[in-house]
TORPA-4810 file (N, C-alpha, C, O; in nm, 3 decimals):
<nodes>
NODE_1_1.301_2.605_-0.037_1.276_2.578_0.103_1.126_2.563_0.130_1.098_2.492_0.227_X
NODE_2_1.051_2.604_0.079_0.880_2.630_0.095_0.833_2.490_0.059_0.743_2.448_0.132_X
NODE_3_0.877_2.405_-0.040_0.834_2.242_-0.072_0.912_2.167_0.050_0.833_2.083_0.093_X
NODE_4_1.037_2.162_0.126_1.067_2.149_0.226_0.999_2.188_0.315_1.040_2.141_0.421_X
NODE_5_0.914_2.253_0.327_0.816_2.331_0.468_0.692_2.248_0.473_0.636_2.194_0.567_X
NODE_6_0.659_2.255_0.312_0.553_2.153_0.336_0.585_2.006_0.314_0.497_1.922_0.334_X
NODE_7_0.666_1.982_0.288_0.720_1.847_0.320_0.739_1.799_0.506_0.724_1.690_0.561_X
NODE_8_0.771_1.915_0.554_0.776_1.884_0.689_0.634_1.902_0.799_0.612_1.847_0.907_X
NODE_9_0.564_1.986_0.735_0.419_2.022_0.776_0.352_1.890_0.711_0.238_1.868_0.752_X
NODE_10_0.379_1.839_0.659_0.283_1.706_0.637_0.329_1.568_0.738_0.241_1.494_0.782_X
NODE_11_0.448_1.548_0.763_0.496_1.480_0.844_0.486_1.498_0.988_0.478_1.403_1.066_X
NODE_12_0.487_1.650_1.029_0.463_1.695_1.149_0.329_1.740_1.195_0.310_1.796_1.303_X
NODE_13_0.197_1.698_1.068_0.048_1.689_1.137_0.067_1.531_1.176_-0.008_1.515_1.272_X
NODE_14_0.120_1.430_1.152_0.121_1.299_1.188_0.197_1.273_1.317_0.151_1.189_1.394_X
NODE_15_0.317_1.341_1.350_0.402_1.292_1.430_0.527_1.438_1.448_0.629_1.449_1.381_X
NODE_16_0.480_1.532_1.557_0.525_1.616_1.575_0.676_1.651_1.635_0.742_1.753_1.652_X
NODE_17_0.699_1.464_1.666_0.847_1.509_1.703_1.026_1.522_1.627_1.132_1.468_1.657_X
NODE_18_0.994_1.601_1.540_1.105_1.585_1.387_1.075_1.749_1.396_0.979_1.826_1.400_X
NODE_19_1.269_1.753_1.394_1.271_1.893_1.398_1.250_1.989_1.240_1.213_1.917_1.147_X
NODE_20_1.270_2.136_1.204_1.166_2.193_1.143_1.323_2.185_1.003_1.431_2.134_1.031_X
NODE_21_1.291_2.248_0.869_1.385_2.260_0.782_1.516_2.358_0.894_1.621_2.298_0.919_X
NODE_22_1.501_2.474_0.941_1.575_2.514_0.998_1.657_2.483_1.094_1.774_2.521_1.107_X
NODE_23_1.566_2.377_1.201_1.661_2.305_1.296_1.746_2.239_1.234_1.864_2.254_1.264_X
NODE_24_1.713_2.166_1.150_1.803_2.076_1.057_1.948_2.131_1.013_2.049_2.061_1.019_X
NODE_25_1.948_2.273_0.966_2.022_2.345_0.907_2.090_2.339_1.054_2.197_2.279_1.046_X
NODE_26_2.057_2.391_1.209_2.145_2.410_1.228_2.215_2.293_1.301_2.325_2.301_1.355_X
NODE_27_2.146_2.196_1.297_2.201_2.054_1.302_2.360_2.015_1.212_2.464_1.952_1.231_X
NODE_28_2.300_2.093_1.113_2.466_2.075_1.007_2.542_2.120_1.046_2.649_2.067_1.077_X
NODE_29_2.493_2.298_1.065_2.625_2.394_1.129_2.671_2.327_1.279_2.773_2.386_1.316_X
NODE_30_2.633_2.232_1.370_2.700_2.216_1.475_2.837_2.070_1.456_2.923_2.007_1.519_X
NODE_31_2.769_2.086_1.316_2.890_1.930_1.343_3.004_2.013_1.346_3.023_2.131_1.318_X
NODE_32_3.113_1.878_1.405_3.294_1.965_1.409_3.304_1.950_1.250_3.242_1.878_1.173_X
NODE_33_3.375_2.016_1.235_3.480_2.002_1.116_3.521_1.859_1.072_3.593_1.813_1.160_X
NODE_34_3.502_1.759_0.958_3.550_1.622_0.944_3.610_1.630_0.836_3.551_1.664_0.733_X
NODE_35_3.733_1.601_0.839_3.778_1.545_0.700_3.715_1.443_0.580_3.638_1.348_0.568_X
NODE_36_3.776_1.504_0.524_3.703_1.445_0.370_3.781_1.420_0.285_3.855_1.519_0.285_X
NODE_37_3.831_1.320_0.177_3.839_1.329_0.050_3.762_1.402_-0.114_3.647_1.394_-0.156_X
NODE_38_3.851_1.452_-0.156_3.784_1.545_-0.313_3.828_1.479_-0.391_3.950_1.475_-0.404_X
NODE_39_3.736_1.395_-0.478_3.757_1.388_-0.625_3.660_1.441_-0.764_3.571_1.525_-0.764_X
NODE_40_3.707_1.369_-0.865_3.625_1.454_-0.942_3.493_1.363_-0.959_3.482_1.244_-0.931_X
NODE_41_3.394_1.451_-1.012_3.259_1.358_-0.989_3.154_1.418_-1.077_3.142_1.533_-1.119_X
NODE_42_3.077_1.305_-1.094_2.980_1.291_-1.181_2.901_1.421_-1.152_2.908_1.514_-1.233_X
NODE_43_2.850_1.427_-1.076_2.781_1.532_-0.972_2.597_1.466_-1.021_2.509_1.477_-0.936_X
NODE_44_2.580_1.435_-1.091_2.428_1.415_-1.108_2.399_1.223_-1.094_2.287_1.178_-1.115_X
NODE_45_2.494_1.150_-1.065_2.505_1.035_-1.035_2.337_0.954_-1.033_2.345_0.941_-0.911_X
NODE_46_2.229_0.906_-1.058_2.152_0.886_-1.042_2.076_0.744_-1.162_2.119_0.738_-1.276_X
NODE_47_1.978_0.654_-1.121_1.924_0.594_-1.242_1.948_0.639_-1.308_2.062_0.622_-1.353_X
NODE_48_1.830_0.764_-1.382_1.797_0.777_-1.497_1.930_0.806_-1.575_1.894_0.831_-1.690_X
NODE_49_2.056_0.814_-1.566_2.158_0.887_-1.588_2.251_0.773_-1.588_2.368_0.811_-1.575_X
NODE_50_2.238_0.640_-1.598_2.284_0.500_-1.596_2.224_0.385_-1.700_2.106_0.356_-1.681_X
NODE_51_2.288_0.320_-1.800_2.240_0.257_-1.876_2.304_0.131_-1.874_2.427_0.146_-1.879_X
NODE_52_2.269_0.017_-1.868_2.305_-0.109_-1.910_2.280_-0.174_-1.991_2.180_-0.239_-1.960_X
NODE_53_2.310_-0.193_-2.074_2.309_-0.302_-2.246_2.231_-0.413_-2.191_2.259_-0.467_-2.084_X
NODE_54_2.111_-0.454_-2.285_2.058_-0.548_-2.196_2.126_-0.707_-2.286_2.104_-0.825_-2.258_X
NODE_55_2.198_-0.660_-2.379_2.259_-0.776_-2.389_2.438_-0.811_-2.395_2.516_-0.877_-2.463_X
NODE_56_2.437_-0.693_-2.240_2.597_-0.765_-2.258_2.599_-0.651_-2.114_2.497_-0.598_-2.070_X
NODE_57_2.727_-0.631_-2.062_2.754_-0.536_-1.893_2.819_-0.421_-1.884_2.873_-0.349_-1.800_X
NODE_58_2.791_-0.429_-2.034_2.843_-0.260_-2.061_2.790_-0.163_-1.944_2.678_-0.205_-1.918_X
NODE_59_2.816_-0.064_-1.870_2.788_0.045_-1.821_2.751_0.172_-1.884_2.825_0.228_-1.803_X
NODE_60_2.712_0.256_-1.944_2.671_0.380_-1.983_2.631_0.484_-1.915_2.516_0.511_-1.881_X
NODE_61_2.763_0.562_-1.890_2.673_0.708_-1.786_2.654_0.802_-1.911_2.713_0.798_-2.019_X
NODE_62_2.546_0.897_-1.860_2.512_1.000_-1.960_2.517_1.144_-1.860_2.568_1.148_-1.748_X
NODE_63_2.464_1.236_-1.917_2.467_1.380_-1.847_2.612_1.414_-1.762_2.621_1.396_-1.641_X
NODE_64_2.699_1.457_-1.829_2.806_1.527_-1.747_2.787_1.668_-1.727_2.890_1.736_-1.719_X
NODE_65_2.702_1.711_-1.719_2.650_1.885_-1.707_2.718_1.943_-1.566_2.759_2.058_-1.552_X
NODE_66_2.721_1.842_-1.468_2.718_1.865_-1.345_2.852_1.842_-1.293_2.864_1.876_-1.175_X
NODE_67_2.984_1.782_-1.365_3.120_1.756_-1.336_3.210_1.838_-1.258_3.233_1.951_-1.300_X
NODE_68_3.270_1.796_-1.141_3.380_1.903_-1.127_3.411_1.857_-0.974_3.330_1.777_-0.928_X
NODE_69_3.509_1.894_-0.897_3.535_1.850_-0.782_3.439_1.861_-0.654_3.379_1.960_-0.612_X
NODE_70_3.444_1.731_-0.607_3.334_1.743_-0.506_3.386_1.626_-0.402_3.488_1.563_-0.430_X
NODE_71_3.302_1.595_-0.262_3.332_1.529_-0.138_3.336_1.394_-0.238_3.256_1.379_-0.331_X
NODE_72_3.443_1.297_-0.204_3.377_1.142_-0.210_3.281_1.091_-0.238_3.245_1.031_-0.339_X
NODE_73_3.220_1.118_-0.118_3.091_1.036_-0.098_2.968_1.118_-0.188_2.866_1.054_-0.211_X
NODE_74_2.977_1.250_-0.237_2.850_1.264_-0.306_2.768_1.226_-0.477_2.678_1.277_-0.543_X
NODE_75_2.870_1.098_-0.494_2.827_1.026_-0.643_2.763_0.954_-0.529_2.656_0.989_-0.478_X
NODE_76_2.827_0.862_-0.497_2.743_0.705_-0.424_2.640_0.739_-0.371_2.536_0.699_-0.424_X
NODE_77_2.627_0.840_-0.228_2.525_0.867_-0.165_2.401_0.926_-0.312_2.297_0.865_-0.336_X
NODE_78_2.434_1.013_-0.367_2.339_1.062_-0.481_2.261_0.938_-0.528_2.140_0.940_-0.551_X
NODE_79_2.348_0.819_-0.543_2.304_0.727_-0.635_2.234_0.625_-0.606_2.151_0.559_-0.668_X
NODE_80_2.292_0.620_-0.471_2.193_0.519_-0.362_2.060_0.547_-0.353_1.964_0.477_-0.388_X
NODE_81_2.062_0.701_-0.282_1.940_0.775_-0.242_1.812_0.753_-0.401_1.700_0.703_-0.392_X
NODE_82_1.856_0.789_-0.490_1.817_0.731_-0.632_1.744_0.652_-0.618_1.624_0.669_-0.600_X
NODE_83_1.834_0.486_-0.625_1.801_0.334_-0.597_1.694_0.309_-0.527_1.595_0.248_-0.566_X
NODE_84_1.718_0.369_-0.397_1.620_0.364_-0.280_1.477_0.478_-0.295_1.391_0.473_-0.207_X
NODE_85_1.462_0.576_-0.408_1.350_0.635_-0.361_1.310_0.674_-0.538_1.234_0.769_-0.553_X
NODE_86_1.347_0.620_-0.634_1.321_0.657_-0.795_1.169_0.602_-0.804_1.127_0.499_-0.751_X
NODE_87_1.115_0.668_-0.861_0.971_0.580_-0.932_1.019_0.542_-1.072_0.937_0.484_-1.143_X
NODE_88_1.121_0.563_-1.114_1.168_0.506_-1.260_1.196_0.315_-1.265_1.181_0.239_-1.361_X
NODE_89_1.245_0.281_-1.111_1.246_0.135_-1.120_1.168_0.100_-0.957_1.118_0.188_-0.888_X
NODE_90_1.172_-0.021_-0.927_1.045_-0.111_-0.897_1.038_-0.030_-0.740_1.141_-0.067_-0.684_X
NODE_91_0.975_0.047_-0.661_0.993_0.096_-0.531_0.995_-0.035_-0.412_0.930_-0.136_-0.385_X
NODE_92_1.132_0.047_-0.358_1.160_-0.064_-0.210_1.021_-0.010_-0.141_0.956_0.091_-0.165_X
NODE_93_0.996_-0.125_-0.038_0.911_-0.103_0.078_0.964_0.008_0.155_1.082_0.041_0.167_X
NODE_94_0.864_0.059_0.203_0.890_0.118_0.368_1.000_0.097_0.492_1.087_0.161_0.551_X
NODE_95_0.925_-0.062_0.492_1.030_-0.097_0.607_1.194_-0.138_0.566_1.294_-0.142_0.638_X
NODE_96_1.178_-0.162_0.444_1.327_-0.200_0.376_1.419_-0.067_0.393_1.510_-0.057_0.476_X
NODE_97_1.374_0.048_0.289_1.391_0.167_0.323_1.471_0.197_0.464_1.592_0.204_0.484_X
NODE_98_1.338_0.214_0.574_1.409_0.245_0.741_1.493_0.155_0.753_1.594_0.212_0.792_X
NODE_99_1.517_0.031_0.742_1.612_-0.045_0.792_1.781_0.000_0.703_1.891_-0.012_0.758_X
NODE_100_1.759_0.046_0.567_1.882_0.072_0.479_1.921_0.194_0.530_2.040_0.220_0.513_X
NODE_101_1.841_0.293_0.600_1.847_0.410_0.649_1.870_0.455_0.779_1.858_0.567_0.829_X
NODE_102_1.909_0.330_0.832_1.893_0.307_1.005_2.076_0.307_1.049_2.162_0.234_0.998_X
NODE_103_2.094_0.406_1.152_2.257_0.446_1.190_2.310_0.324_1.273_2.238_0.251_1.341_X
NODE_104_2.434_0.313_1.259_2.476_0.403_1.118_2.533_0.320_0.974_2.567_0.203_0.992_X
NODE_105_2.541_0.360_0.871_2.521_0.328_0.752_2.671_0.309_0.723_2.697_0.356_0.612_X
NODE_106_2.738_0.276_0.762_2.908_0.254_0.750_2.921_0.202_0.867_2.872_0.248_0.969_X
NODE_107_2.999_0.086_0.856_2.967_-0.062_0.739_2.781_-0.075_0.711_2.684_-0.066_0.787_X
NODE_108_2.791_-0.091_0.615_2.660_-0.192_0.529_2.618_-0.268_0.630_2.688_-0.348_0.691_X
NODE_109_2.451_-0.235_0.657_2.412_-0.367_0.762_2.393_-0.504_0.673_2.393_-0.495_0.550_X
NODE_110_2.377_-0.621_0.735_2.370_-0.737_0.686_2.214_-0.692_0.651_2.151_-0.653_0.749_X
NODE_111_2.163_-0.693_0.559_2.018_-0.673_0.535_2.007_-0.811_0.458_2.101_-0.873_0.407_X
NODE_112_1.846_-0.853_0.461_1.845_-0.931_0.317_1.845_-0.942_0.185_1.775_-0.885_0.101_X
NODE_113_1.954_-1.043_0.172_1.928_-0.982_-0.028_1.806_-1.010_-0.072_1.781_-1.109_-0.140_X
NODE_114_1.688_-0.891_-0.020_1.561_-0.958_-0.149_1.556_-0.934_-0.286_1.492_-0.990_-0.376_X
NODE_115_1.651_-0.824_-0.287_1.624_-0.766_-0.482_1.770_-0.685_-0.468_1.829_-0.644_-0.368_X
NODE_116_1.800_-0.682_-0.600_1.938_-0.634_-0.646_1.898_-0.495_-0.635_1.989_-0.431_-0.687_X
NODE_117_1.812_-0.420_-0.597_1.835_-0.266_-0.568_1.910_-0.258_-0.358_1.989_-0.172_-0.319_X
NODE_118_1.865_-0.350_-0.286_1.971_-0.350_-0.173_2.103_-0.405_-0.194_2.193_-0.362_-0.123_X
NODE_119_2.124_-0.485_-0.272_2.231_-0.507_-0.303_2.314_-0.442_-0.369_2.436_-0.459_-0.374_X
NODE_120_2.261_-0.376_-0.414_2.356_-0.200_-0.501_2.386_-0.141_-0.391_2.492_-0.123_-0.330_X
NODE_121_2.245_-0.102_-0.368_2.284_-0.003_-0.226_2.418_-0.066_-0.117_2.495_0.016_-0.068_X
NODE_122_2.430_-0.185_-0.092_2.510_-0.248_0.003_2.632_-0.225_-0.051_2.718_-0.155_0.002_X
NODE_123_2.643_-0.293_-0.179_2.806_-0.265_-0.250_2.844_-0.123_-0.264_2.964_-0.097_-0.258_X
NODE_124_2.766_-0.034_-0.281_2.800_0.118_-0.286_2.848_0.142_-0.126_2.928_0.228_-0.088_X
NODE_125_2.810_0.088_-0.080_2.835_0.166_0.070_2.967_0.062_0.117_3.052_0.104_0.196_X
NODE_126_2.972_-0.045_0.071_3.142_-0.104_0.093_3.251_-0.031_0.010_3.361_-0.005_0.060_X
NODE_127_3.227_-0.006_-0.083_3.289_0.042_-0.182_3.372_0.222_-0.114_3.482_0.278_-0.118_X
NODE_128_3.242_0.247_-0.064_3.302_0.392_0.037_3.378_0.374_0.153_3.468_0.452_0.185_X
NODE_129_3.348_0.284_0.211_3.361_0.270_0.354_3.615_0.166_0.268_3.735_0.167_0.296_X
NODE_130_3.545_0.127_0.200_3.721_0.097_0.148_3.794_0.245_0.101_3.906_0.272_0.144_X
NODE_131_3.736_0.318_0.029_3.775_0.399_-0.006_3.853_0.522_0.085_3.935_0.609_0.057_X
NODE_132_3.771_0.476_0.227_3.801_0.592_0.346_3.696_0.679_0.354_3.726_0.781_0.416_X
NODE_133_3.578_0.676_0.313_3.458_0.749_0.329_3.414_0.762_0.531_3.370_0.659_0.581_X
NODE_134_3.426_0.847_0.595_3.388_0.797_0.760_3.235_0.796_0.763_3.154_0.865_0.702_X
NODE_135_3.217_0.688_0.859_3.031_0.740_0.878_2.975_0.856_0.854_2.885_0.872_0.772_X
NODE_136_3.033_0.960_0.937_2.957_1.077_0.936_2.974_1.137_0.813_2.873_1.198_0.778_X
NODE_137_3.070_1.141_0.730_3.028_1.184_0.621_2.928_1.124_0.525_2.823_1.176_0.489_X
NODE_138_2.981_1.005_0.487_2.815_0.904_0.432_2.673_0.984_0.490_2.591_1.044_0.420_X
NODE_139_2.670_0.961_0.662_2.525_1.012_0.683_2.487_1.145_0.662_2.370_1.165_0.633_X
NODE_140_2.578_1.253_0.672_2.534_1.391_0.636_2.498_1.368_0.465_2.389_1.404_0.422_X
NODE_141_2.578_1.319_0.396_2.594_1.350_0.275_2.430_1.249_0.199_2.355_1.275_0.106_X
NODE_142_2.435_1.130_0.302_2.288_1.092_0.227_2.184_1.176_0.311_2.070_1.185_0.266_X
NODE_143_2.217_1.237_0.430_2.084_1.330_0.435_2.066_1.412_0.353_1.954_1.432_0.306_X
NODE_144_2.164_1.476_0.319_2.135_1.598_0.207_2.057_1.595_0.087_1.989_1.686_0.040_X
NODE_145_2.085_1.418_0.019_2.022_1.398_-0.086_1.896_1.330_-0.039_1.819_1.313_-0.133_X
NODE_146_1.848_1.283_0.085_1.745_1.223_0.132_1.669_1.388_0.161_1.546_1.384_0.155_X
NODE_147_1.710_1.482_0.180_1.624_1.617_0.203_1.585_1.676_0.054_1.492_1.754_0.036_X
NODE_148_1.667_1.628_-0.043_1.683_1.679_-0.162_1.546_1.639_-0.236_1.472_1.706_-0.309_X
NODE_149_1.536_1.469_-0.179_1.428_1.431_-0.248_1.306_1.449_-0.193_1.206_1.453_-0.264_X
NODE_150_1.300_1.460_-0.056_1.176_1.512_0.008_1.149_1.673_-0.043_1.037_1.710_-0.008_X
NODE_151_1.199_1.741_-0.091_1.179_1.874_-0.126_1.114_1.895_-0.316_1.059_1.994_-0.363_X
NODE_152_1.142_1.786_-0.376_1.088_1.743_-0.481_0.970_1.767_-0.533_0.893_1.698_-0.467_X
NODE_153_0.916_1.819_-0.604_0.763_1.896_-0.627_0.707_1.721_-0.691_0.748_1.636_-0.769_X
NODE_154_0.599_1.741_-0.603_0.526_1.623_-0.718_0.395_1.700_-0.775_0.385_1.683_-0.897_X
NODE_155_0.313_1.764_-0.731_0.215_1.830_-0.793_0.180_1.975_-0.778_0.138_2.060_-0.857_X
NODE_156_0.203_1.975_-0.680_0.162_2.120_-0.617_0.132_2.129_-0.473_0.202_2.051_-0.409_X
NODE_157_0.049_2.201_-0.400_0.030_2.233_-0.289_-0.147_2.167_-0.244_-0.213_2.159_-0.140_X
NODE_158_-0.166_2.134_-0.376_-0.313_2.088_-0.350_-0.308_1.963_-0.278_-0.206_1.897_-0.296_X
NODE_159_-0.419_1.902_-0.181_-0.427_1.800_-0.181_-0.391_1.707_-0.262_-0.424_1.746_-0.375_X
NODE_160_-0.318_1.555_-0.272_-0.312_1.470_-0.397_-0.432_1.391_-0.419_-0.483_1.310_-0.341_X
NODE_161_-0.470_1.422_-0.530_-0.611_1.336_-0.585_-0.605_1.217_-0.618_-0.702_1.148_-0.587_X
NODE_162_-0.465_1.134_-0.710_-0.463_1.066_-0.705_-0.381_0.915_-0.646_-0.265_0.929_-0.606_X
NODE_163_-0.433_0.798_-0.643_-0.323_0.693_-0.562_-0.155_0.732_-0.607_-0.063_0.702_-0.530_X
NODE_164_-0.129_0.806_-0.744_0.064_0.794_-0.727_0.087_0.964_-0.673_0.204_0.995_-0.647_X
NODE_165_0.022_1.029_-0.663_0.082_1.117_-0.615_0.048_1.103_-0.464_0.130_1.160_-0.392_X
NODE_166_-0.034_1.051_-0.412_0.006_1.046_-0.280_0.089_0.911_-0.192_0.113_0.898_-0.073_X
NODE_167_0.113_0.833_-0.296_0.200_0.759_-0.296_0.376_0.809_-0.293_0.465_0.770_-0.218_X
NODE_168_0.381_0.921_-0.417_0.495_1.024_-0.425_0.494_1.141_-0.314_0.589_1.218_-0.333_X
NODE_169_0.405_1.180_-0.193_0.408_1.207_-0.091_0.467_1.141_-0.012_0.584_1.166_0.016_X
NODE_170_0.403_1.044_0.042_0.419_0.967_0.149_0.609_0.922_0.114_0.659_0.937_0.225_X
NODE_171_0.681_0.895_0.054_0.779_0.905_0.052_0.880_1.049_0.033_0.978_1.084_0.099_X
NODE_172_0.837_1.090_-0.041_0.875_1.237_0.028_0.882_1.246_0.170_0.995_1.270_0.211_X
NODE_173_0.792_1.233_0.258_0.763_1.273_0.381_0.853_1.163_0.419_0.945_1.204_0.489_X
NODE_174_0.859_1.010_0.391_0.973_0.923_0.457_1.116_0.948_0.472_1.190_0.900_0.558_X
NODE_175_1.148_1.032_0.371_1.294_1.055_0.279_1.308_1.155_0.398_1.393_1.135_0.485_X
NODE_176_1.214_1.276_0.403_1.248_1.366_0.554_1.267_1.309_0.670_1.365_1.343_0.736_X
NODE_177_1.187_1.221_0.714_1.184_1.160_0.803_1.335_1.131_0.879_1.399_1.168_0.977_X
NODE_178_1.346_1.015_0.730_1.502_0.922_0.787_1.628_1.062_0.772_1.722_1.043_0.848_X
NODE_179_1.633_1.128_0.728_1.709_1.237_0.716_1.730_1.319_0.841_1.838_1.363_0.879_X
NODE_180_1.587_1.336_0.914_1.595_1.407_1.064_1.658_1.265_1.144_1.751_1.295_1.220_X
NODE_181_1.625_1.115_1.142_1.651_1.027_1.201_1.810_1.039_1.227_1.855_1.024_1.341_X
NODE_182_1.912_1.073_1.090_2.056_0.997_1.034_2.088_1.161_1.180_2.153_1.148_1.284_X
NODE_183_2.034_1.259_1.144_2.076_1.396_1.225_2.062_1.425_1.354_2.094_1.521_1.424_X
NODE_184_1.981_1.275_1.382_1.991_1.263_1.564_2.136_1.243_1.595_2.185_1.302_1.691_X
NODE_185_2.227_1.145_1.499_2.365_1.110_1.543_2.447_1.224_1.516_2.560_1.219_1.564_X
NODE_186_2.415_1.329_1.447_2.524_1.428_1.425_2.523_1.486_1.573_2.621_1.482_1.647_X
NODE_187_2.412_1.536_1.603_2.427_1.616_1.756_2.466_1.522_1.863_2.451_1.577_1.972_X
NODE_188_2.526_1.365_1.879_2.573_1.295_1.978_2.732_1.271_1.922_2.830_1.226_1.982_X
NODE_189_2.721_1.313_1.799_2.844_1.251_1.754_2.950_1.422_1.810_3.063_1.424_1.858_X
NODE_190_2.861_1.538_1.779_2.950_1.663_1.789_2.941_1.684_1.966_3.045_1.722_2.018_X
NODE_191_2.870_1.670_2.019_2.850_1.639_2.197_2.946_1.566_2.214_3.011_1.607_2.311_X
NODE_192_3.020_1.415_2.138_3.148_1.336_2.177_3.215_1.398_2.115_3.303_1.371_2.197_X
NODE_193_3.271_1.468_2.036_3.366_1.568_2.031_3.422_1.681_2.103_3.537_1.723_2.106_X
NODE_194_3.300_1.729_2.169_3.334_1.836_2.260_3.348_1.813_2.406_3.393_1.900_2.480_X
NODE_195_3.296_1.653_2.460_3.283_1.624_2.599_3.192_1.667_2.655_3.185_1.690_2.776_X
NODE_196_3.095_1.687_2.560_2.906_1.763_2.668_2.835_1.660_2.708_2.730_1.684_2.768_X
NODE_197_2.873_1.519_2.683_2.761_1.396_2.695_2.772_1.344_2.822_2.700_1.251_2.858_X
</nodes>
């Protein structure tokens, strides 16, 4: 929680209105109750943990350490969140990012195909949304891994000295960002559940 603190203390000397790791938490505890589907799952779903033959379409997952029953949606969302924030392959923009991250995320917005990492992301999120995945689960479940990665140590507590680690900040701090953003709709979505709006 303390790399989460300062993940949010760096975002909140810029722009103070994003609530704190704790509000967040109890942002979760107010949603109603939603159904879900359980299957079994990769649990570590991610790039580095994905291989493709570069001369033929073989698939290759590796690391099953992490296997065992879990929500639907937490391979895809894991894997997306990945796609969208890895320094292992080519980093989306900023604004690509907010727009892939912008509510709500079920159905897939029409984005542009500029590069086959939105286009993963897009087919992953049809792929749920057939499956019976509901919005709100998609968006809790990619906040979780969008908080996951903002909480991510890149160096330490020191200032970053150099251009990739404060490069590996500044997305950190985005990844929080859109995560408090997806958790504005949980508290309108549990307000239309209860009739407070």
């Amino acid at each position: 929680m303390d790399r989460l603190n300062t993940t949010y203390e760096r975002l909140n000397a810029t722009d103070s209105n994003y609530p704190s790791p704790n509000e967040l938490w109890r942002r979760l505890e107010e949603v109603p109750p939603t159904p879900f589907k359980v299957c079994l799952s990769h649990g570590d779903l991610n790039v580095r943990n994905i291989f493709v033959r570069w001369n033929a379409t073989d698939v290759i997952l590796i690391d099953f350490s992490h296997v065992g029953l879990a929500p639907l949606s937490r391979d895809p969302c894991k894997l997306e969140t990945s796609i969208a924030f890895s320094d292992t392959i080519p980093l989306l923009s900023d604004r690509i990012i907010r727009r892939l991250y912008r509510h709500p995320l079920l159905p897939p917005h029409d984005l542009p195909r500029e590069n086959g990492q939105v286009e993963a992301i897009q087919q992953i999120r049809t792929q749920c949304l057939g499956e019976g995945v509901s919005n709100l689960e998609y968006e809790i479940t990619c906040a979780c891994h969008l908080l996951r990665f903002a909480q991510s140590p890149v160096t330490g507590n020191a200032p970053p000295a150099t251009r990739i680690e404060r490069s590996m900040w500044r997305r950190r701090v985005l990844a929080y960002e859109l995560a408090c953003r997806l958790s504005n709709n949980w508290e309108r979505r549990a307000a239309n559940d209860t009739g407070e709006m």
